[in-house]
C-alpha positions as CSV (number, residue, x, y, z in Angstrom):
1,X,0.0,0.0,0.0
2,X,2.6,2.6,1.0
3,X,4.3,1.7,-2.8
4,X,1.3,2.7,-4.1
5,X,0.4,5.5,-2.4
6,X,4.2,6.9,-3.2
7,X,3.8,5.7,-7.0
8,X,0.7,8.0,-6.9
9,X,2.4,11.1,-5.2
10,X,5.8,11.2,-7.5
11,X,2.6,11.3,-10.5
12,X,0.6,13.9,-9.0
13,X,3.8,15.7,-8.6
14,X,5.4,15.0,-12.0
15,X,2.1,15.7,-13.7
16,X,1.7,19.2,-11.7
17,X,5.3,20.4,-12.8
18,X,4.7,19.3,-16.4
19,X,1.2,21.5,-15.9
20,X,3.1,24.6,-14.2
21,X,5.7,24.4,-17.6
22,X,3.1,24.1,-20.0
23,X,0.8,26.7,-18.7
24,X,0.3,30.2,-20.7
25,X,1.7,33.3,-18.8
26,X,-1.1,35.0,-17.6
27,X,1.4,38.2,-16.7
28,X,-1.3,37.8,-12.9
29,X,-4.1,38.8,-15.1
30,X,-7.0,37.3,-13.8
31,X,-8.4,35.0,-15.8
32,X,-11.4,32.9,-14.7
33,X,-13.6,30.9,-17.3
34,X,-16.0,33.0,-19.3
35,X,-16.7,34.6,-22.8
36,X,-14.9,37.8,-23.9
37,X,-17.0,39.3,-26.3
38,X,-15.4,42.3,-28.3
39,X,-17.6,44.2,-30.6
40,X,-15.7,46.8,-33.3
41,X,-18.4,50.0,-34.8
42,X,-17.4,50.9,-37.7
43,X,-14.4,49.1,-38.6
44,X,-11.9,50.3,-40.5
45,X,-14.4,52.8,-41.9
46,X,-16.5,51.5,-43.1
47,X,-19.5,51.4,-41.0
48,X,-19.8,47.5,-40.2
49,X,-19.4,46.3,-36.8
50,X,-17.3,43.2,-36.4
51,X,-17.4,40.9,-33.1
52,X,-14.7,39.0,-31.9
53,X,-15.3,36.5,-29.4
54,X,-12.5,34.8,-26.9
55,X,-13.5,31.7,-24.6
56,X,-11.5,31.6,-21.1
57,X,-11.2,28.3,-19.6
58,X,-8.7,26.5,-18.0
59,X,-6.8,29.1,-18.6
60,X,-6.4,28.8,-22.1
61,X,-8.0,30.8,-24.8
62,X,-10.2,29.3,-27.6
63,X,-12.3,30.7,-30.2
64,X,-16.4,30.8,-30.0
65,X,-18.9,30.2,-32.7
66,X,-22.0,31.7,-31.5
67,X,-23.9,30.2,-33.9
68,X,-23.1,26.6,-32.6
69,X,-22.5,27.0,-29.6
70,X,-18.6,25.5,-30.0
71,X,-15.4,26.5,-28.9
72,X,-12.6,25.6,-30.5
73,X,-8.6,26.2,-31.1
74,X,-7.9,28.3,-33.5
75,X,-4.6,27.0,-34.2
76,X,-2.9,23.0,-34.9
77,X,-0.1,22.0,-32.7
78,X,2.7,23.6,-35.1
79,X,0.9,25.2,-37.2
80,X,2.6,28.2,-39.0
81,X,1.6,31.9,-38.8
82,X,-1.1,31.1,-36.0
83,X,-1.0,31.8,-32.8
84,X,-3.4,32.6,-29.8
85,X,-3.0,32.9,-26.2
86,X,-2.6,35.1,-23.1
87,X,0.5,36.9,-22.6
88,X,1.1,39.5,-20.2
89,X,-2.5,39.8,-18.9
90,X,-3.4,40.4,-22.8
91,X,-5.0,37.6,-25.2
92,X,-2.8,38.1,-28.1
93,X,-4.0,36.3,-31.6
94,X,-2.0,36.6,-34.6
95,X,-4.0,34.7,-37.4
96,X,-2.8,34.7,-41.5
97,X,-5.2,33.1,-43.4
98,X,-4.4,31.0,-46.5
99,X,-5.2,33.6,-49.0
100,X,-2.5,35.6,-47.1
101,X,-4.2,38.3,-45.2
102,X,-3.1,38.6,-42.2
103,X,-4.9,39.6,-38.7
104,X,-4.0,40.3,-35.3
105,X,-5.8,41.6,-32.1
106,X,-4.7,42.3,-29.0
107,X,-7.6,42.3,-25.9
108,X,-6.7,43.4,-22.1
109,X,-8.3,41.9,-20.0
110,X,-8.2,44.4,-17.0
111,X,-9.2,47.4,-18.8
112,X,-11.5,45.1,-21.5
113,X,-10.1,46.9,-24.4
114,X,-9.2,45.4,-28.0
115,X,-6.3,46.7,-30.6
116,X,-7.0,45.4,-34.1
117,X,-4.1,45.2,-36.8
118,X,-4.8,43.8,-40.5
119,X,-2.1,43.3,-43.5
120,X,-3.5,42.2,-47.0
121,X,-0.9,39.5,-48.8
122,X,2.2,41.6,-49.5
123,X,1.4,44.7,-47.2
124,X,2.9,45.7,-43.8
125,X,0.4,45.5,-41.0
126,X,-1.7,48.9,-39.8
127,X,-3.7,49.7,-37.0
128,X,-7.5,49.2,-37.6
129,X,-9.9,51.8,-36.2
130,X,-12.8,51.4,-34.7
131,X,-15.4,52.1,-31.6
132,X,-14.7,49.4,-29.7
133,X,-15.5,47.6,-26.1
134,X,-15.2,44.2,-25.0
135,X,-17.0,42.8,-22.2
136,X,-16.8,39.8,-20.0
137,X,-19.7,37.3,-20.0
138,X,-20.4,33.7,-18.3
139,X,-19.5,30.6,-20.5
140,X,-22.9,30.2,-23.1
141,X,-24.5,27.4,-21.2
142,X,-24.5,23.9,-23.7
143,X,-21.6,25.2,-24.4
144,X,-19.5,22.2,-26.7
145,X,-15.8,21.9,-26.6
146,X,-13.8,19.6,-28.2
């Protein structure tokens, strides 16, 4: 029994280091579960609002599709020109699609702010603007994750 029980400690342990090393920097944001919902008025100029929404939990971040109801990663282990995460108390997503355009937002999660920046295929990247606000919301409830 005491084998066992000290088999099942060194695991807990080993498994909670390997955790701690693996975990996003949070920068001592806090970061409990929930939706960040960022909505952009007139973006770029051009008089459409576009929403961006973030899902907190575990403290990872993960994409939302409202209209399923679905989180997901936005990125493949490895894959290139995508990434998404919390760094410094800020989700930072850097996202080039395969026709080559290029986005990247930056949300703060004290102040509940986001900072959008777009690059077409060949272009340097430039500051979006917009009226924008982000708010924090409960995880949707039947929310499906993967």
């Amino acid at each position: 029994m005491k084998k066992h029980n000290i088999a099942v400690a060194v695991a807990t342990i080993a498994l909670t280091a390997c955790s701690a090393a693996g975990a996003p920097d949070t920068g001592g944001a806090d970061v409990p579960d929930g939706l960040i919902s960022c909505v952009m008025d007139d973006y770029d100029g051009t008089g459409a609002s576009v929403t961006q929404p973030f899902l907190l939990m575990d403290g990872a971040v993960k994409r939302y599709a409202q209209t399923q109801n679905v989180a997901f990663d936005l990125c493949e282990p490895g894959q290139e020109n995508c990434s998404l995460g919390i760094v410094d108390g800020n989700i930072e997503m850097d996202w080039t699609a395969p026709s080559g355009h290029r986005s990247q937002y930056s949300v703060d999660l004290d102040a509940l702010t986001i900072e959008a920046r777009e690059a077409k295929p060949g272009e340097e990247l430039r500051d979006i603007a917009f009226e924008g606000r982000c708010e924090r919301l409960p995880l949707p409830e039947g929310l499906q994750t993967p």
